[in-house]
N, C-alpha and C positions, 0 to 999 in steps of 0.2 A: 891472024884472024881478027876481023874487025868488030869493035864492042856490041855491033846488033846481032853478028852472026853466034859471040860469046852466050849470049844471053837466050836464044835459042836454043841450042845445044846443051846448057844449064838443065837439069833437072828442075822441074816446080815443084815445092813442097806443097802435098798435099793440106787442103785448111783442115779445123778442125781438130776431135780425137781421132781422127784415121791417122793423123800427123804424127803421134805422139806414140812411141813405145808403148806395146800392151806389156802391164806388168798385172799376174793373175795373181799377186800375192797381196798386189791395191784393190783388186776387182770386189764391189760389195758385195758380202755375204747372202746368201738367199734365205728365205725365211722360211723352215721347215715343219714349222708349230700353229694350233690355232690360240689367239690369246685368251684369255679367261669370259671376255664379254662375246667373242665371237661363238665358245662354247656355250653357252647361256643359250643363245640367239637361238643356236641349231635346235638344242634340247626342248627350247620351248615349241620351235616347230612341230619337231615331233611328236611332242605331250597331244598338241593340238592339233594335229592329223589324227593320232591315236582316239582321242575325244570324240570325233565325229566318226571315224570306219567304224570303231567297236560296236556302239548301238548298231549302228546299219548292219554290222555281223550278226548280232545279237537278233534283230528282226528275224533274218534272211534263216539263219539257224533255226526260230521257229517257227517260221511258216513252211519250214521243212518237217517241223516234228509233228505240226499241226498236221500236213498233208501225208503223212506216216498215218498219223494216228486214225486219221478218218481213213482210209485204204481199209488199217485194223479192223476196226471198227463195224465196218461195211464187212469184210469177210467173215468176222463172227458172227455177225447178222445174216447170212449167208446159212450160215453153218447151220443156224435155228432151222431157218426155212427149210433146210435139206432134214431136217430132224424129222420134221413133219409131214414131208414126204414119203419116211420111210417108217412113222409111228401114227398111219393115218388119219394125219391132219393133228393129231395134239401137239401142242409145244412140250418143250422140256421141261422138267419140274424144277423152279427154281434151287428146289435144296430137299434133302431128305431128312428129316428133324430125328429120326434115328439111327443109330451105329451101324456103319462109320463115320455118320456125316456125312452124307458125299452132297455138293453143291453144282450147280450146273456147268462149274468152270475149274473145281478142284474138288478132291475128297481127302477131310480134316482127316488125316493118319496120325495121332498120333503130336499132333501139332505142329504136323512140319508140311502138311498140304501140297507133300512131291508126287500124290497116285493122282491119276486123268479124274476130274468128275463125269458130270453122268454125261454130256456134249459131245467132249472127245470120247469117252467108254463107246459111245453110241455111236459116232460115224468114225471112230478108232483114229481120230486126228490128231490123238497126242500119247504116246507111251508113258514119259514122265511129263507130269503137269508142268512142274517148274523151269521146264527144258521148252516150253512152249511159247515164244516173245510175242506172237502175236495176241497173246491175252493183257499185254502191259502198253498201256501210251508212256510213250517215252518221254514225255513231260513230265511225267508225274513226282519222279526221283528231285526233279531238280524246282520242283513247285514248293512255293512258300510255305512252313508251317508242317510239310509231312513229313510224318515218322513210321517207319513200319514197323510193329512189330509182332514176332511172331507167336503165330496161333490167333491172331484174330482176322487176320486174313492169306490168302495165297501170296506167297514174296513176289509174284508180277501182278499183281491185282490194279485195278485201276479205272475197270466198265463195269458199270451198274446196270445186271438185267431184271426191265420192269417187273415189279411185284403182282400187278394187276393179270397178266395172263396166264399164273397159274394158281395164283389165291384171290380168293374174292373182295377180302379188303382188308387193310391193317387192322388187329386186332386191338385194343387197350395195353398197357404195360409191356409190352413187345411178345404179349402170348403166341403162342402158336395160329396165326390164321386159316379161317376153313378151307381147307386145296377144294379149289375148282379146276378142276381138267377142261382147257378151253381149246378149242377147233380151231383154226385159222382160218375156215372158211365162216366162223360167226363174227371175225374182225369187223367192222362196221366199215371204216375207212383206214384200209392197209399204207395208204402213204399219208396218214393224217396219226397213226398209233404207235407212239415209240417200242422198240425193242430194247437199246440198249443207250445211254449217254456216259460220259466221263461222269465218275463218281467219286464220292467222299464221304466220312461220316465225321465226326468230332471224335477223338479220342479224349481229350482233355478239352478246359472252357478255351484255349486257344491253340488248341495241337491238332492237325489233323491226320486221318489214316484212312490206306485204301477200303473201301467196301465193293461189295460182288454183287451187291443190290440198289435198285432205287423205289423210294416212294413216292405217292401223288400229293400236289400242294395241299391238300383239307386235309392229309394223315400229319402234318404237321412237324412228322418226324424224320430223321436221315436210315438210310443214305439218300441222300441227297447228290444231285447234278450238279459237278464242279465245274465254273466257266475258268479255267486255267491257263485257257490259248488266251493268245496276243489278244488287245483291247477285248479282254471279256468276254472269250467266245466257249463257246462248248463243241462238240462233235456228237452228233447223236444219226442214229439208223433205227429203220423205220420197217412197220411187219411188209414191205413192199420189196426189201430189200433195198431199196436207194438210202444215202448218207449223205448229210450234209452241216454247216455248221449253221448254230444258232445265238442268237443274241438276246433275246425275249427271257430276259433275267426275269425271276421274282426272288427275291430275298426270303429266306428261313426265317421265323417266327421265335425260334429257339431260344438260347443261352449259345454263347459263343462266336467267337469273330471271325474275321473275315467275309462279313456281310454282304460287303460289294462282290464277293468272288461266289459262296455258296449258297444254293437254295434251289431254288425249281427251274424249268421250263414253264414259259405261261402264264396266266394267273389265276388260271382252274386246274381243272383235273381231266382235258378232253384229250389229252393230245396221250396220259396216261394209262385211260379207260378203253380198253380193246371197243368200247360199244356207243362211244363219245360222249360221254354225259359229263357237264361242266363240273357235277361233283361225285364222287362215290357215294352212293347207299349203301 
């Protein structure tokens, strides 16, 4: 065989690591760990993804509780108007200043305010009071500064029903005010007259606690309309039956904080006054 034919016929050694014996005992290890600055790196990601979802949770959350609560709200306001339907034309009595107490939303038993007040007694919309959610905005529990405690108001309390449509006006020292039994057909302007807002009174110079009533800006006094929703808002419902949410803050005159969050609607007393007058006489 002649040397070109030898060379031919020769095998070529492939170039390269293809050439070369695999040996899996030389082969580099693979890396199955992250190192300490790699872990850092992730964490911080994550801090900071966490950073920016939560509040937008936190929003989202309540402008859920916000949109509960005005639903709420509006159905209690409902409830009134059916009252009156079937107690010709007078609204409810906000509160009965004699034993048992009973209140337009619960009746004081004893200090534990579990029997229906006069609202549900009347259109039989709740057997046990406390068992009744839609009396409570679900913001409330988790609102700065409140405390509930019991016997000074219902454990779901939370809606303040105006003073003005069944007493004629705050009295001095928190006496007993003269009940005026009012019609709904002498409402002046039924989607201009509040029924009911998110409430609040001071328990302490900065503790707050639910109340089952509100008063007009010139009584000077609580309960008072708590803006508690997202940027400051309140939820209120109106003798019209429509609900909606409100911004038209005026601040409390009082002792006690939370200034930016409590105090009125308005900065009279019209929106208060079944008869619209800027102030009570």
């Amino acid at each position: 065989m002649s040397e070109r034919e030898n060379r031919i016929s020769s095998p070529i050694p492939a170039r390269g690591i293809a050439s070369q014996t695999f040996n899996p005992e030389k082969a580099p290890a693979r890396r199955s760990f992250f190192t300490l600055i790699e872990l850092l790196v992730v964490i911080a990601i994550i801090a900071i993804l966490a950073g920016m979802l939560l509040p937008a949770l936190g929003r989202v959350r309540e402008m859920g509780n916000s949109t509960s609560c005005k639903n709420s709200i509006r159905q209690i306001a409902l409830m009134h108007i059916q009252y009156t339907d079937v107690f010709n034309g007078f609204f409810c009595p906000a509160s009965n200043p004699n034993p048992p107490y009973e209140q337009w939303d619960a009746c004081w038993d004893n200090g534990d305010y579990t029997k229906p007040g006069l609202l549900s007694e009347a259109l039989s919309a709740a057997g046990n009071a406390s068992e009744s959610k839609v009396f409570e905005c679900p913001t409330i529990r988790t609102a700065p500064g409140v405390v509930f405690t019991v016997g000074n108001a219902p454990p779901f309390s939370g809606y303040g029903y105006n003073h003005l449509l069944t007493y004629s006006k705050k009295a001095p020292g928190w006496s007993p005010s003269p009940v005026r039994p009012l019609q709904i057909s002498k409402v002046k302007r039924p989607s201009n007259c509040l029924i009911l807002t998110d409430s609040i009174y001071f328990q302490s110079e900065n503790e707050l606690a639910p109340t089952s009533f509100i008063y007009y800006p010139s009584s000077g006094e609580g309960g008072y309309t708590d803006f508690r929703h997202g940027k400051n808002t309140t939820n209120a419902a109106f003798v019209d039956g429509h609900a909606e949410e409100r911004k038209d803050f005026k601040a409390h005159s009082g002792s006690g904080g939370y200034k930016d969050r409590v105090g009125y609607i308005g900065s009279d007393d019209s929106l208060y006054d079944p008869f619209g007058n800027a102030t009570v006489e």
